[in-house]
VEXZA-322546 format. One record per residue (C-alpha): residue number from 1; y negated, x, z; residue in one letter. Coordinates in steps of 0.5 Angstrom, whole numbers, always signed. Layout:
BEGIN
(NUM; (Y; X; Z); "A");
...
end
This chain:
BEGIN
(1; (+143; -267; -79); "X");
(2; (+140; -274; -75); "X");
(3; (+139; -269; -69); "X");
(4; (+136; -263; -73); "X");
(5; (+131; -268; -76); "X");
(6; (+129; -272; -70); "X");
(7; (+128; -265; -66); "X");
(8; (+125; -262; -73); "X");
(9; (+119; -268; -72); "X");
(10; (+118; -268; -65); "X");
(11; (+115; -261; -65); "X");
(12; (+112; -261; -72); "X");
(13; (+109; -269; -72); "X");
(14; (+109; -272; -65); "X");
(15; (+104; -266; -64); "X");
(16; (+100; -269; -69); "X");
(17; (+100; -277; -69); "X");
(18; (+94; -278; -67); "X");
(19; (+90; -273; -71); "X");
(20; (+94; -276; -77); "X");
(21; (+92; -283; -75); "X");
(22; (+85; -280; -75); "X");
(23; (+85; -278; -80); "X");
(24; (+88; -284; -84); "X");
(25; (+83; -289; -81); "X");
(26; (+77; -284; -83); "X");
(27; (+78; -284; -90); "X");
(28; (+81; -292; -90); "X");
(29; (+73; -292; -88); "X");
(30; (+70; -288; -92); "X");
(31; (+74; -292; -98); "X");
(32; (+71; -299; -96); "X");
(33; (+65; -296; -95); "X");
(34; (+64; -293; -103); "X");
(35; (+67; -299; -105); "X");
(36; (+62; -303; -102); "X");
(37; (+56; -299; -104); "X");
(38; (+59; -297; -111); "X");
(39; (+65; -301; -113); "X");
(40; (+73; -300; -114); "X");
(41; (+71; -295; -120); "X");
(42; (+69; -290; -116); "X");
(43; (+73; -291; -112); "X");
(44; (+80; -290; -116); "X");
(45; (+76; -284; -120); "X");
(46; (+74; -282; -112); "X");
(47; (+82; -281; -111); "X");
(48; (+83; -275; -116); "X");
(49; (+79; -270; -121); "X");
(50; (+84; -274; -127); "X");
(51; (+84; -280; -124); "X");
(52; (+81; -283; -129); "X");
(53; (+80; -292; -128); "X");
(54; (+78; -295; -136); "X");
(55; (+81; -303; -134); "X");
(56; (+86; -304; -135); "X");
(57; (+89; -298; -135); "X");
(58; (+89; -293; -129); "X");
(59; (+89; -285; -132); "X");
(60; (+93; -281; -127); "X");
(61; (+95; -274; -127); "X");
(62; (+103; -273; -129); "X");
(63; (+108; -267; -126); "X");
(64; (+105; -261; -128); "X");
(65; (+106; -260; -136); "X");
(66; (+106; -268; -138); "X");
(67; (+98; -269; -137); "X");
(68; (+96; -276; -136); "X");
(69; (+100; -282; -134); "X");
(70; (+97; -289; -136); "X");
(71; (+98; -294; -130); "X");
(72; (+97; -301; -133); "X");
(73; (+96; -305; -128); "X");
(74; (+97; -312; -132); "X");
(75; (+93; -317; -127); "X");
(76; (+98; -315; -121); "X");
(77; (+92; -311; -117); "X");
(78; (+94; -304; -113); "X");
(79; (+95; -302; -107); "X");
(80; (+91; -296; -104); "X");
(81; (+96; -292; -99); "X");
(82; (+94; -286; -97); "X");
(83; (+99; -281; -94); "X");
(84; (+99; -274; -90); "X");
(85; (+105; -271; -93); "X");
(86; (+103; -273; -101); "X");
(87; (+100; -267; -103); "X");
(88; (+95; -267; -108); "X");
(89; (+96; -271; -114); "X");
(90; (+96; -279; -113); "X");
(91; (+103; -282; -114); "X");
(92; (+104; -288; -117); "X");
(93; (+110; -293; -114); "X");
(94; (+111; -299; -119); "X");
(95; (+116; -304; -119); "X");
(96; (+118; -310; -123); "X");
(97; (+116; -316; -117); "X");
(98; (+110; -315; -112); "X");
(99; (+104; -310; -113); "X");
(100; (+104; -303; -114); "X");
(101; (+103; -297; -109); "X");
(102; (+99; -291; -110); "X");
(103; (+99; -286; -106); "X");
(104; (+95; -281; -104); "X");
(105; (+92; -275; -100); "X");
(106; (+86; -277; -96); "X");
(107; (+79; -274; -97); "X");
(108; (+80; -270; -90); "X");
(109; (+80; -262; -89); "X");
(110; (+85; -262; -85); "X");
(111; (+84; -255; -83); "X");
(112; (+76; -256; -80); "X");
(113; (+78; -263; -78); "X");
(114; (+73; -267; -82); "X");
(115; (+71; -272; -88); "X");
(116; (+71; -267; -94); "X");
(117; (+63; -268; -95); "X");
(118; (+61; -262; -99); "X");
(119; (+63; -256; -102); "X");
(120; (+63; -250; -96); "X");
(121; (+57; -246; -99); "X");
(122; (+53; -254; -102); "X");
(123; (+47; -254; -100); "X");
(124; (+46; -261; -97); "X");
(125; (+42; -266; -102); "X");
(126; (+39; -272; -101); "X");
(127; (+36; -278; -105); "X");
(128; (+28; -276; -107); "X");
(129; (+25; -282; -104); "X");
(130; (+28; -280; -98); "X");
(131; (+28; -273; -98); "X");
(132; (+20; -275; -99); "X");
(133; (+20; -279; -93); "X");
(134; (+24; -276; -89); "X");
(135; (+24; -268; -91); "X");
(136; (+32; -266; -95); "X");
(137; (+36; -264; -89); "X");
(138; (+34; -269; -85); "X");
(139; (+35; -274; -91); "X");
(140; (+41; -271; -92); "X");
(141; (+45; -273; -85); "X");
(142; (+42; -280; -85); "X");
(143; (+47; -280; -92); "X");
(144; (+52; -277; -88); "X");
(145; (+53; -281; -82); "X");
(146; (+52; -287; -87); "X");
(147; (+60; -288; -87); "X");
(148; (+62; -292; -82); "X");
(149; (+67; -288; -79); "X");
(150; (+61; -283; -77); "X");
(151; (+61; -275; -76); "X");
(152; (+61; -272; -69); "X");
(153; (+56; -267; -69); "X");
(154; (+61; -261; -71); "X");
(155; (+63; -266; -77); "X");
(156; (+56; -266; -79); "X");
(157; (+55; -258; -79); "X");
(158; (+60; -257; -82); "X");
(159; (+60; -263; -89); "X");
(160; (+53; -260; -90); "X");
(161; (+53; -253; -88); "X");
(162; (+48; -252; -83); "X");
(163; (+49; -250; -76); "X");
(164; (+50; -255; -70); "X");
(165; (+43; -254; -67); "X");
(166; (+40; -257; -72); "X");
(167; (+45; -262; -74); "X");
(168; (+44; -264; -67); "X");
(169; (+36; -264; -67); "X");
(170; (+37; -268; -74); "X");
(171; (+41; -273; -71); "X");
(172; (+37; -275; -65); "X");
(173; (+30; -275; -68); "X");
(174; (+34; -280; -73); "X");
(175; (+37; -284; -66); "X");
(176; (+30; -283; -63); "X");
(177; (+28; -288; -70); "X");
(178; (+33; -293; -70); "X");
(179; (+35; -290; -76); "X");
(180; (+42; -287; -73); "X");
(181; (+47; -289; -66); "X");
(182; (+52; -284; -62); "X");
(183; (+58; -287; -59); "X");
(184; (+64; -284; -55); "X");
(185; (+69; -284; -57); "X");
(186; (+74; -280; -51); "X");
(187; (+71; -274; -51); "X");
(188; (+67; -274; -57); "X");
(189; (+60; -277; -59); "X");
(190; (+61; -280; -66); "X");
(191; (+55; -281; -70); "X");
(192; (+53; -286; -75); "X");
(193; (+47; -291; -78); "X");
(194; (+44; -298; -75); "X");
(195; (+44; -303; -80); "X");
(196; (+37; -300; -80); "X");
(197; (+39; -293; -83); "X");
(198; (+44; -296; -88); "X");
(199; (+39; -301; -91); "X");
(200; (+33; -294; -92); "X");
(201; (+39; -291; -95); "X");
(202; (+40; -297; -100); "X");
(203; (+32; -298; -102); "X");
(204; (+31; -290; -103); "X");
(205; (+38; -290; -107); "X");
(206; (+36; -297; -111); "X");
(207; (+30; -294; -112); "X");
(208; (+31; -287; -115); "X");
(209; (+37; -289; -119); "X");
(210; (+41; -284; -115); "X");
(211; (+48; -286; -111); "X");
(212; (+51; -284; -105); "X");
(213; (+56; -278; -106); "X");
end
């Protein structure tokens, strides 16, 4: 069974670590990025469509027919876990001692190889002032690349259903403003915002009463 299992892992998981471990790092920044913009409501609500955060208590779905669960945390606080292999809904590890564990799947669409930004067909949106400033899709990538894990160009294209060309003219217009900043990383260029970028999308966004998807 041990010799199964190791061979079993080497073709299905060794493959793999370091998407996998990507993709973990990714979505581990795209949380601290909401939690710092937004707050951890949003992101426990951000985990699940029935996670529901009503403090003290945390709503999370039960096992297919029981409905919701309710998670009282008691003071204890939680861990965040997020786990390739969880499957879709949140799992909470509780115990007596130490502080509980959710598990969960990360926001990543493991198929095109990036964050899951938008629906395949969404138009991409941006807040009003900065649709105004800066035109809506063009807008709408600087919001984008706002996460510190950044986008590469094909991410980018895809989260906000335009295609390369013009996801790479956005991009290097935003660049030639010092609103964005491109680094590689082995052979792919990531792009994310300056300090500059991220503190336009904060005034827009206080302004308007919108928030960061």
């Amino acid at each position: 069974m041990t010799d199964t299992l190791s061979a079993y892992y080497d073709v299905a998981v060794t493959p793999f670590v370091d998407r996998m471990r990507a993709v973990l790092d990714a979505d581990r920044a795209w949380r601290v990025h909401t939690t710092a913009h937004l707050g951890v409501g949003a992101v426990l609500a951000g985990l699940h469509p029935q996670v529901r955060w009503e403090e003290p208590v945390l709503e999370l779905p039960g096992p297919p027919g029981q409905g919701q669960v309710d998670f009282h945390l008691e003071g204890r606080g939680l861990l965040l876990s997020a786990h390739i292999f969880c499957g879709s809904r949140p799992r909470a590890l509780l115990n007596k001692a130490g502080t509980p564990i959710l598990v969960y799947a990360p926001v990543w669409n493991l198929q095109s190889d990036s964050l899951v930004a938008a629906p395949p067909n969404a138009q991409p949106g941006a807040s009003k002032a900065l649709a105004t400033l800066l035109g809506r899709t063009r807008a709408a990538v600087l919001e984008a690349l706002a996460s510190p894990a950044g986008h590469s160009t094909k991410q980018l294209a895809q989260s906000l259903a335009i295609s390369p060309a013009s996801a790479s003219e956005h991009v290097t217009a935003l660049r030639d403003a010092g609103l964005v900043t491109s680094l590689r990383q082995a052979n792919t260029v990531r792009h994310t915002t300056t300090a500059l970028g991220t503190k336009l999308i904060s005034t827009a966004t206080r302004t308007t009463g919108l928030r960061l998807p």
